[in-house]
C-alpha positions as CSV (number, residue, x, y, z in Angstrom):
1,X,22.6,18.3,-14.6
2,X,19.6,20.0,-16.1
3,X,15.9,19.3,-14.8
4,X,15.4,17.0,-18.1
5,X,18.4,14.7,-17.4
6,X,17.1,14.4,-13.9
7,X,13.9,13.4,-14.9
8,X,14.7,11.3,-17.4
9,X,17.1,9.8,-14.8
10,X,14.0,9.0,-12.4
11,X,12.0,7.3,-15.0
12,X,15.0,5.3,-16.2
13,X,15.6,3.8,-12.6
14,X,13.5,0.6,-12.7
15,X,13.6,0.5,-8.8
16,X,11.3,3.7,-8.5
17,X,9.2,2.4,-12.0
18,X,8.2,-1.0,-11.7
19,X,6.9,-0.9,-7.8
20,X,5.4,2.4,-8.7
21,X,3.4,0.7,-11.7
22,X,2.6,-2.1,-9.0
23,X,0.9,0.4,-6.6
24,X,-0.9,2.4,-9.5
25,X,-2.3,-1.2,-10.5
26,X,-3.1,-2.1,-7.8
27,X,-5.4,0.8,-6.7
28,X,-6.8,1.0,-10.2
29,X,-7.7,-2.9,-9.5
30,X,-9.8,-2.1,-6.5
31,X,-12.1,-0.2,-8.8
32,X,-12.1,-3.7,-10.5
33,X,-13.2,-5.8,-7.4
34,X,-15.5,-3.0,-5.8
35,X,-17.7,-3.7,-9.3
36,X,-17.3,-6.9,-9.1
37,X,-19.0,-7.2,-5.6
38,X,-15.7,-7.3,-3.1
39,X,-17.1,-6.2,0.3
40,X,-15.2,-2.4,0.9
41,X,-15.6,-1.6,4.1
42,X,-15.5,2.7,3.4
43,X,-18.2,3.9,1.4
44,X,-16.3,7.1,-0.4
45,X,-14.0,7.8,-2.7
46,X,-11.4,4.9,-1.9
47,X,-8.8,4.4,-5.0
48,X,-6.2,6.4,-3.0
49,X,-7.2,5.6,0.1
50,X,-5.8,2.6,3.0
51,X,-7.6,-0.5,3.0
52,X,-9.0,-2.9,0.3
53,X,-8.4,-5.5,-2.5
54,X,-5.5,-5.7,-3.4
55,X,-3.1,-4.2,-1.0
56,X,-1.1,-1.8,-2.3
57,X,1.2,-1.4,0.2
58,X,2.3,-5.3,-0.3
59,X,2.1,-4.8,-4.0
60,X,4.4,-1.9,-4.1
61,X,6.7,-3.7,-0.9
62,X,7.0,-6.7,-3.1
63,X,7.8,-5.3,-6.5
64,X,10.5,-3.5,-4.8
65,X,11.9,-6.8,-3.4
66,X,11.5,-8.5,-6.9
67,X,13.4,-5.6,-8.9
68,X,16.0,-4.9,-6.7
69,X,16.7,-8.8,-6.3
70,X,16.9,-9.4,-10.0
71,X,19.3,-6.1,-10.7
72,X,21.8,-6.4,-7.6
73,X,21.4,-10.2,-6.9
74,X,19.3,-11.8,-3.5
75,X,22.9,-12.2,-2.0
76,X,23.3,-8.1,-2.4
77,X,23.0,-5.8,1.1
78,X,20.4,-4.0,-0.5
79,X,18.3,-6.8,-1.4
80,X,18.4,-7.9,2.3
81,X,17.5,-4.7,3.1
82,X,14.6,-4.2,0.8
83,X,13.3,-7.6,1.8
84,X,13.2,-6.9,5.5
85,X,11.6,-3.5,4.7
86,X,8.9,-5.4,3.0
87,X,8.4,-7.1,6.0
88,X,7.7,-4.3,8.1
89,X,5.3,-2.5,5.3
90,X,3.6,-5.8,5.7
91,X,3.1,-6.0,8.9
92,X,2.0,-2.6,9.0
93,X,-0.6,-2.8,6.9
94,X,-2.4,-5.9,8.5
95,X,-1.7,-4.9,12.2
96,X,-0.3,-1.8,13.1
97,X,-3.0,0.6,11.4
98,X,-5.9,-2.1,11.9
99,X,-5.4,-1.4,16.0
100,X,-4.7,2.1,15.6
101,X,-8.3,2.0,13.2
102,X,-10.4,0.5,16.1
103,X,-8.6,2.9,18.6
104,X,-9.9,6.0,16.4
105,X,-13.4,4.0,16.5
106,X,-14.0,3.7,20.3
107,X,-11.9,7.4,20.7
108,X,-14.9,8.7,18.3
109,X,-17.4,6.8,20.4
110,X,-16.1,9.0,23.4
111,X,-16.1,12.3,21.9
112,X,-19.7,11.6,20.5
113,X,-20.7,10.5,23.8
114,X,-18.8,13.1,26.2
115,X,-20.4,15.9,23.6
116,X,-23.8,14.8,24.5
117,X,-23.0,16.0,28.2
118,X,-20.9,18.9,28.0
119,X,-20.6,21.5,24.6
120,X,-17.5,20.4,23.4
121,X,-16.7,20.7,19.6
122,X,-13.9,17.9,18.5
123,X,-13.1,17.0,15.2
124,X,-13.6,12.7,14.8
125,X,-10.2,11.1,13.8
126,X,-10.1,9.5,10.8
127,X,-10.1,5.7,10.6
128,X,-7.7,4.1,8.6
129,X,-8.3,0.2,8.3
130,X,-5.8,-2.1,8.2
131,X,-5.7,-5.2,5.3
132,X,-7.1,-8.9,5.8
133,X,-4.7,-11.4,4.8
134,X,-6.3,-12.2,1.8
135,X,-5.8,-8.5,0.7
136,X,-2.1,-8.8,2.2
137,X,-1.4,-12.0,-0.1
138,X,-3.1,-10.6,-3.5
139,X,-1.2,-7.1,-3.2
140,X,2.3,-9.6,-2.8
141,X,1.2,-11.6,-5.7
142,X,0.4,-8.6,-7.5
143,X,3.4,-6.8,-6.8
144,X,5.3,-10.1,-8.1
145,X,3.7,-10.4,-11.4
146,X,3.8,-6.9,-12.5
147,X,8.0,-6.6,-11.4
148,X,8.3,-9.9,-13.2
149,X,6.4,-8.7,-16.0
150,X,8.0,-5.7,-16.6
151,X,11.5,-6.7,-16.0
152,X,10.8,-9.5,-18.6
153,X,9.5,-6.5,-21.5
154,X,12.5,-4.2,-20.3
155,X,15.3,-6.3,-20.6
């Protein structure tokens, strides 16, 4: 198999293509709600970044679910598996990074504080926020739409 067939092969596979056009649309439509007045809470760069309207992770969890539903069937293994893996990139992007985010906040407040006593020179962690449920629910949506979208033009 030559380097063409196999890339031709990856683009082909609607499993990796439709929930990877769900996540690039979905961070392109953050650019969308930051100019129309969405309250980001990161002030830089942020398109690539965690966090924000409309959750990526859940767009990209749930266009996986969608596609791999409609070409093996919801009764499939896989599809069970996909689903439940949906779950858990769900759940990690409301709670599991929005604790370790306020962990990294008062770690940050310690390092800024013990520096002030002692010459110590730490590097601050970087905060990753985790999604409101509003951004949780309009990445799943999203997700939906552009799977069912694309599965309908590429029949």
């Amino acid at each position: 198999m030559s380097i063409i067939d196999f890339l031709q092969d990856i683009f082909a596979n609607k499993v990796i293509v439709f929930p990877f056009i769900a996540y690039l649309t979905a961070q392109f439509l953050k650019l969308i709600f930051r100019f129309l007045g969405y309250p980001f809470r990161k002030e830089y760069p942020f398109i690539f970044d965690s966090g924000g309207m409309p959750s990526a992770h859940a767009a990209i969890a749930a266009a996986f679910v969608i596609v791999i539903g409609y070409l093996e069937g919801v009764g499939s293994v896989i599809f069970a598996l996909s689903a439940i893996f949906a779950v858990v990139i769900i759940y990690d992007a409301i709670y599991v990074r929005g604790r370790a985010d306020k962990q990294a906040i008062v770690l940050n407040k310690i390092v800024e504080l013990t520096s002030q006593f002692k010459k110590v020179s730490l590097n601050k962690l970087k905060t990753q926020e985790g999604h409101t449920y509003l951004e949780v629910i309009a990445g799943i949506i999203w997700g939906i739409i552009i799977s069912t979208l694309l599965i309908l033009l590429y029949q």
